[in-house]
N, CA, C and O of each residue as an XYZ file, in Angstrom:
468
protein
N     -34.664     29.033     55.269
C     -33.320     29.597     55.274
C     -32.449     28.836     54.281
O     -32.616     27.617     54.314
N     -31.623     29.258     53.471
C     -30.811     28.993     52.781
C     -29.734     28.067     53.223
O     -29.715     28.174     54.450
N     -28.854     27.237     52.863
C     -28.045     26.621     53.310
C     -26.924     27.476     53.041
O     -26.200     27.626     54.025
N     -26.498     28.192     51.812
C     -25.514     29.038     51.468
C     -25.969     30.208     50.942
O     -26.924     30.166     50.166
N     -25.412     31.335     51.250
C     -25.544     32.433     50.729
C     -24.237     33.239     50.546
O     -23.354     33.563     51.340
N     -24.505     33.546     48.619
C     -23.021     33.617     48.153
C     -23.071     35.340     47.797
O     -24.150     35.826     47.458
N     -22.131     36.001     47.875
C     -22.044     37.418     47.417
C     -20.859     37.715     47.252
O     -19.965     36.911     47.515
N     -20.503     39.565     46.541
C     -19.332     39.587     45.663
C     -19.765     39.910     44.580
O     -19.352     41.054     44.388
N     -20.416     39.557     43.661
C     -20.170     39.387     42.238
C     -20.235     40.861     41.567
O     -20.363     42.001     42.012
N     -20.143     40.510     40.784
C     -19.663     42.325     39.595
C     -19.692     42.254     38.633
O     -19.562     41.174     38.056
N     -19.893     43.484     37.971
C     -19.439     43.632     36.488
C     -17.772     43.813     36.661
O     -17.503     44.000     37.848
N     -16.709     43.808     35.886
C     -15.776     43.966     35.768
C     -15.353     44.161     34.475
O     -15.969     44.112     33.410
N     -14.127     44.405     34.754
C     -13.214     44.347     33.257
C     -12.435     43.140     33.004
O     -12.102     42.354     33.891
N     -12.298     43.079     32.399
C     -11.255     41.995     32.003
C     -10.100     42.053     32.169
O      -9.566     42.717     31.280
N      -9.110     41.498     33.228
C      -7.854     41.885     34.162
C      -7.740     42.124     35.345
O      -6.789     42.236     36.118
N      -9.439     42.232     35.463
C      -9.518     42.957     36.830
C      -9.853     41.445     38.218
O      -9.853     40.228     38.028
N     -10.009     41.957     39.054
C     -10.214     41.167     40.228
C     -11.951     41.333     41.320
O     -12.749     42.249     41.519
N     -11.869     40.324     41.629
C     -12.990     40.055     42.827
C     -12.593     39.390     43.697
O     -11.423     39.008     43.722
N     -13.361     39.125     44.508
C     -13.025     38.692     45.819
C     -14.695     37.725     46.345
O     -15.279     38.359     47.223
N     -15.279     36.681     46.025
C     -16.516     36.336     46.226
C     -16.506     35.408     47.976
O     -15.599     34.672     48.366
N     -17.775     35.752     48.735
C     -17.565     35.387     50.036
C     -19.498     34.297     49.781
O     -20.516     34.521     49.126
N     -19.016     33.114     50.793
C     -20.149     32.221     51.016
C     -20.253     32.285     51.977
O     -19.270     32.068     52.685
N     -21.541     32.631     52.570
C     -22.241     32.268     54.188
C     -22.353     30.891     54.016
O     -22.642     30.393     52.928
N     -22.120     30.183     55.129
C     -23.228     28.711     55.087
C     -23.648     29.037     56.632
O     -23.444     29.796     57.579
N     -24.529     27.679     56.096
C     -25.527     27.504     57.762
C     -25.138     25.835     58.407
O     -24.601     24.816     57.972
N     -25.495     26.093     59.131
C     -25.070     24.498     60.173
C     -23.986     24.305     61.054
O     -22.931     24.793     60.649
N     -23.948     23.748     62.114
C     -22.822     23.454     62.732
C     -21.327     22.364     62.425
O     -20.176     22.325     62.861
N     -22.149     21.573     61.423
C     -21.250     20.667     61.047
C     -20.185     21.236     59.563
O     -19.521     20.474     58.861
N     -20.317     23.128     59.355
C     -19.710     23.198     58.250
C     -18.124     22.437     58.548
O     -17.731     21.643     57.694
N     -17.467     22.640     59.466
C     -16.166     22.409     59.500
C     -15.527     20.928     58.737
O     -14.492     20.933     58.072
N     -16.237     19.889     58.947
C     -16.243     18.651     58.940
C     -16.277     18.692     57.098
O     -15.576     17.775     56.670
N     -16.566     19.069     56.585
C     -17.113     18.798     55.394
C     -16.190     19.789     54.591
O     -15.894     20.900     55.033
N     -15.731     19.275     53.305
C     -15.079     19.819     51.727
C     -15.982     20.871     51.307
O     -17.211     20.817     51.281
N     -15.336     21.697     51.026
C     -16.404     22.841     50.575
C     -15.623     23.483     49.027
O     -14.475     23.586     48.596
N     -17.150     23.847     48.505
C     -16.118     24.203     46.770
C     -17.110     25.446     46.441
O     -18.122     25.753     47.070
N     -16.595     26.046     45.364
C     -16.892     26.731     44.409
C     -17.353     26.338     43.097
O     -16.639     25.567     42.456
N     -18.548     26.793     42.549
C     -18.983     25.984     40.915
C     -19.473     27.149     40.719
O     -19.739     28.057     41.507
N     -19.626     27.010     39.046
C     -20.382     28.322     38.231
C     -20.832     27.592     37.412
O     -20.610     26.409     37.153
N     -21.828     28.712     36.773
C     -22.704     27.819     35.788
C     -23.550     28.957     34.624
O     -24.167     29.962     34.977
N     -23.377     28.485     33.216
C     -23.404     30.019     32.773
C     -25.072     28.843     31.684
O     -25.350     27.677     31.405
N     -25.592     30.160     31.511
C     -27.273     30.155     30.663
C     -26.756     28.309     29.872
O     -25.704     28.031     29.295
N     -27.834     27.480     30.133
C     -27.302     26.566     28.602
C     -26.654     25.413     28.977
O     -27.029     24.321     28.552
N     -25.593     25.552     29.830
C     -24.392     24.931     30.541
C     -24.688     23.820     31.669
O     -25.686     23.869     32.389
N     -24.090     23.204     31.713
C     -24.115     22.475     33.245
C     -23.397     23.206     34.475
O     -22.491     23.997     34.213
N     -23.779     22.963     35.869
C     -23.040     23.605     36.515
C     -21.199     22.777     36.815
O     -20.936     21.576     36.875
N     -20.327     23.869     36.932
C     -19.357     22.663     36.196
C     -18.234     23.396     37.985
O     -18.408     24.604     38.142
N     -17.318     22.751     39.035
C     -16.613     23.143     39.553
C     -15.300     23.846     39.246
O     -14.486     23.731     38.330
N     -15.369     24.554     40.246
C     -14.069     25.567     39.752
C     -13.219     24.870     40.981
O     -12.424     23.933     40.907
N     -13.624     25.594     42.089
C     -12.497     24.910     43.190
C     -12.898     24.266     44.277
O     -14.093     24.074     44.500
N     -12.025     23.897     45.004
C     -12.136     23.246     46.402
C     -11.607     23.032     47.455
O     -10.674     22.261     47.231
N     -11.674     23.326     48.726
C     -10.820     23.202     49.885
C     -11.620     22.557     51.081
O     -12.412     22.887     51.963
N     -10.877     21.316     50.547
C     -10.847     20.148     52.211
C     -10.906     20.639     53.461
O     -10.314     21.669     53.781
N     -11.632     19.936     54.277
C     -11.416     20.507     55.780
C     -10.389     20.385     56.633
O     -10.375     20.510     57.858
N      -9.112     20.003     55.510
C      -7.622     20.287     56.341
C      -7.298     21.406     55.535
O      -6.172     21.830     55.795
N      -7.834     21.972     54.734
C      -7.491     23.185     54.377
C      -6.725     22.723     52.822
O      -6.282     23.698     52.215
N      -6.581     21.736     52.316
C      -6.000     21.462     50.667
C      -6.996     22.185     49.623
O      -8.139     22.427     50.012
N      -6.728     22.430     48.718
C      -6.983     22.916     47.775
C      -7.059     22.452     46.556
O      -6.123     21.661     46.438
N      -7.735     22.514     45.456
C      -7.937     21.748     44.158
C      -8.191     23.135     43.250
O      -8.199     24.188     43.888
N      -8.405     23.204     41.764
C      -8.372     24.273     41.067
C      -8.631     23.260     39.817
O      -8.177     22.125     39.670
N      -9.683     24.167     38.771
C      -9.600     23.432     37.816
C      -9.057     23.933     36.757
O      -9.150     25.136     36.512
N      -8.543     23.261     36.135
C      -7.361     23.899     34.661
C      -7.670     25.162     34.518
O      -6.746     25.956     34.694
N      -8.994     25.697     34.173
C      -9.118     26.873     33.533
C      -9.150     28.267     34.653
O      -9.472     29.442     34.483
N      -8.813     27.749     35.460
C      -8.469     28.719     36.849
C      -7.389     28.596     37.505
O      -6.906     29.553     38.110
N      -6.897     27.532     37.494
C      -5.153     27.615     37.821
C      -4.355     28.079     37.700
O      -3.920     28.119     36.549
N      -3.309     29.007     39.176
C      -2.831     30.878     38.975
C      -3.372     31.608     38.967
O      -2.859     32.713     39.139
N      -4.640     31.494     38.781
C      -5.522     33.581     38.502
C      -6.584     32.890     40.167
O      -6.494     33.789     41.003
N      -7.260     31.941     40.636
C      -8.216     32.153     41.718
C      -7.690     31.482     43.130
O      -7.003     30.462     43.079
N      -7.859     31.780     43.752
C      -7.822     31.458     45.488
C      -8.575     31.272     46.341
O      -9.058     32.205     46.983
N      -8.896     29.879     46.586
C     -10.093     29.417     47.266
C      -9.823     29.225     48.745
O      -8.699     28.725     48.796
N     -10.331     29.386     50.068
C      -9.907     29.834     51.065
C     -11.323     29.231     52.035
O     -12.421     28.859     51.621
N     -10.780     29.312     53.504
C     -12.253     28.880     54.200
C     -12.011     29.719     55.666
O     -10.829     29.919     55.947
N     -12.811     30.115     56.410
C     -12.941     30.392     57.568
C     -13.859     29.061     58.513
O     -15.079     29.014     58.355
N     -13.517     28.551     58.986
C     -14.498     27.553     60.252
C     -15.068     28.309     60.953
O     -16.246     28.153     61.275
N     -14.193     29.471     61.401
C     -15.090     30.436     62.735
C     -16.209     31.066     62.193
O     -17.256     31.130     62.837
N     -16.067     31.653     60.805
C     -17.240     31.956     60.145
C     -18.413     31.368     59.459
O     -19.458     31.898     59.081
N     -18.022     30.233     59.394
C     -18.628     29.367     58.444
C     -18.916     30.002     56.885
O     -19.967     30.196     56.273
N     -17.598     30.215     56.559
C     -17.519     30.633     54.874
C     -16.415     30.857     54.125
O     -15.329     31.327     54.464
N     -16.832     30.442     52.976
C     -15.899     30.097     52.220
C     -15.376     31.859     50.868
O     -15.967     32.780     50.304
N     -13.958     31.325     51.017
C     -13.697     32.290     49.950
C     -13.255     32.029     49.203
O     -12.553     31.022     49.302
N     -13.369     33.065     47.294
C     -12.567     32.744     46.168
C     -12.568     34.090     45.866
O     -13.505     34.887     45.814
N     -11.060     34.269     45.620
C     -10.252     35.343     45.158
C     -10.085     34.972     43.917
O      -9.632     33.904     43.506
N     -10.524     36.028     43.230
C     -10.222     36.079     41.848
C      -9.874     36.877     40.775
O     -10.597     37.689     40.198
N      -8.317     36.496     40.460
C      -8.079     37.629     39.653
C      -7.886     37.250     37.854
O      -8.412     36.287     37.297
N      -7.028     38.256     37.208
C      -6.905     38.527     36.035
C      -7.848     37.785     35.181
O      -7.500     37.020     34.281
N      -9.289     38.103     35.578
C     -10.329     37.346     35.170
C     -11.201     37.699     33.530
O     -11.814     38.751     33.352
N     -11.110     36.824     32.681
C     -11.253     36.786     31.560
C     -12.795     36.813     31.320
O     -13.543     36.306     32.156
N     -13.324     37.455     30.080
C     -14.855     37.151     30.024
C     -15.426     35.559     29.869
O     -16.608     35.214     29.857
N     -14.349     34.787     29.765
C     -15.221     33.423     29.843
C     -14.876     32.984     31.484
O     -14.471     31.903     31.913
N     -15.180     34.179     32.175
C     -15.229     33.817     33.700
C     -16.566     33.912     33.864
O     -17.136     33.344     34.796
N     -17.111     34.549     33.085
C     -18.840     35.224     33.340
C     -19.823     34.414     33.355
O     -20.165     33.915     32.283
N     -20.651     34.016     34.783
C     -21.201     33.005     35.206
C     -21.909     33.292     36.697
O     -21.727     34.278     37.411
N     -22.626     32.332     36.911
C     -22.804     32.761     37.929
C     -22.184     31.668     39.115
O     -21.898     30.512     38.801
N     -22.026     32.159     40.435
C     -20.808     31.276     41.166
C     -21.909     30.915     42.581
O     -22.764     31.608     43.133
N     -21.477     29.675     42.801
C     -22.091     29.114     43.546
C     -21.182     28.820     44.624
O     -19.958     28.860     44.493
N     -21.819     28.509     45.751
C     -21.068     27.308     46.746
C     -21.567     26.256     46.813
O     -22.377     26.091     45.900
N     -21.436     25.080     47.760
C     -21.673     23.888     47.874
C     -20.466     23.052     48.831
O     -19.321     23.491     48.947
N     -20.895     21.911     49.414
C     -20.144     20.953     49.936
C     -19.338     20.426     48.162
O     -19.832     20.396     47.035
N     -18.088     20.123     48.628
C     -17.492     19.670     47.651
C     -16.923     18.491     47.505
O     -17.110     17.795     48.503
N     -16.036     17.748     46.322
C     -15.869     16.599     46.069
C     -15.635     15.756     47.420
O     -14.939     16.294     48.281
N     -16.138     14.535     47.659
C     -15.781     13.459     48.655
C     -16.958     13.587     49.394
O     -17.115     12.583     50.089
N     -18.167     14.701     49.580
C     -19.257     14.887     50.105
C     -20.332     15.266     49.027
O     -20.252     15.828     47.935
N     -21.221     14.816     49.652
C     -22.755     15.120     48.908
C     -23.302     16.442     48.686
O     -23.575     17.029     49.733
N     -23.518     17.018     47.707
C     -23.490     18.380     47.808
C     -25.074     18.885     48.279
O     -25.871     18.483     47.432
N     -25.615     19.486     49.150
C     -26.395     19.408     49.321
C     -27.606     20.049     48.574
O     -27.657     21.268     48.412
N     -28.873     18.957     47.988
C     -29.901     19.411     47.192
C     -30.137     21.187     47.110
O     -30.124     21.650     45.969
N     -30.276     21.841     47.879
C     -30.794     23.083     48.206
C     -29.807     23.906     47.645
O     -28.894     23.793     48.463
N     -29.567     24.368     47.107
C     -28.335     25.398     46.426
C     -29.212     27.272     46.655
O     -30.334     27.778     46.680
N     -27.840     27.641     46.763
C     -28.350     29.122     47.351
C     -28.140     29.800     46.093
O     -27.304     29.450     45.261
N     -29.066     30.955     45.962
C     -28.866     31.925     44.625
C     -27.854     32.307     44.169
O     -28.216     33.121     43.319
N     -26.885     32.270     44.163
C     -25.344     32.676     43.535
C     -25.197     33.579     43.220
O     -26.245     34.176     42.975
N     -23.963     34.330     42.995
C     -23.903     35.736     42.887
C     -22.717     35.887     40.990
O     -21.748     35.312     40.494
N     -23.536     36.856     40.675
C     -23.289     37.098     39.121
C     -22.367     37.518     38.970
O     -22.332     38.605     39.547
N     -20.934     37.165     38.188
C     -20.031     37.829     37.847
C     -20.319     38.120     36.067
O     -20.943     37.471     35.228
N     -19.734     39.084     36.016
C     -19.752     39.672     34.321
C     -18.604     40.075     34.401
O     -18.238     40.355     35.542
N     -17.572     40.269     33.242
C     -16.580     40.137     32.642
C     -16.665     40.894     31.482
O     -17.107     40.324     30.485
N     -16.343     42.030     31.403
C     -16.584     42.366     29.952
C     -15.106     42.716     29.389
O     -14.112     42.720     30.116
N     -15.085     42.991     28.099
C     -13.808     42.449     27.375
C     -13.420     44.081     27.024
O     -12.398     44.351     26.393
């Protein structure tokens, strides 16, 4: 079984919006920072966002104003809203435990966003 399982992703336009949702597994999601990363052909996988388990939030420059990173505990999953999204959004998006925790080895298949111009 997967530790995360991420879905959402799309082709889009450029301007347009998504909405990407993460399953996780375990009981201890609550306790733990949870983020968003993408990672395009070539690239390293590089973070986009993050929300603490008091619910704070982080964003990285090139997403700051256009995405909205969000969490459910009751569900165990995480969300990123994303809008007026540019083709150098086009990547594929992951979840993971995030900064201040260990992200865990096992990474779930990620779900593809495309962006076309």
């Amino acid at each position: 079984q997967l530790p995360f399982v991420e879905s959402g992703g799309a082709l889009v336009q450029a301007g347009g919006s998504l909405s990407l949702s993460c399953a996780a597994s375990g009981v201890l999601f609550r306790i733990f920072p949870m983020a968003w990363y993408r990672q395009t052909l070539g690239k390293e996988r590089e973070l986009v966002a993050s929300v603490g388990s008091d619910g704070s939030t982080n964003y990285g420059d090139f997403v700051k104003g256009r995405f909205t990173i969000s969490r459910d505990n009751t569900k165990r999953t995480v969300y990123l809203q994303m809008t007026v999204l540019k083709p150098e959004d086009t990547a594929t998006y992951y979840c993971n435990r995030g900064p201040g925790a260990t992200p865990l080895p096992a990474w779930g298949l990620g779900t593809q966003v495309t962006v076309s111009s």
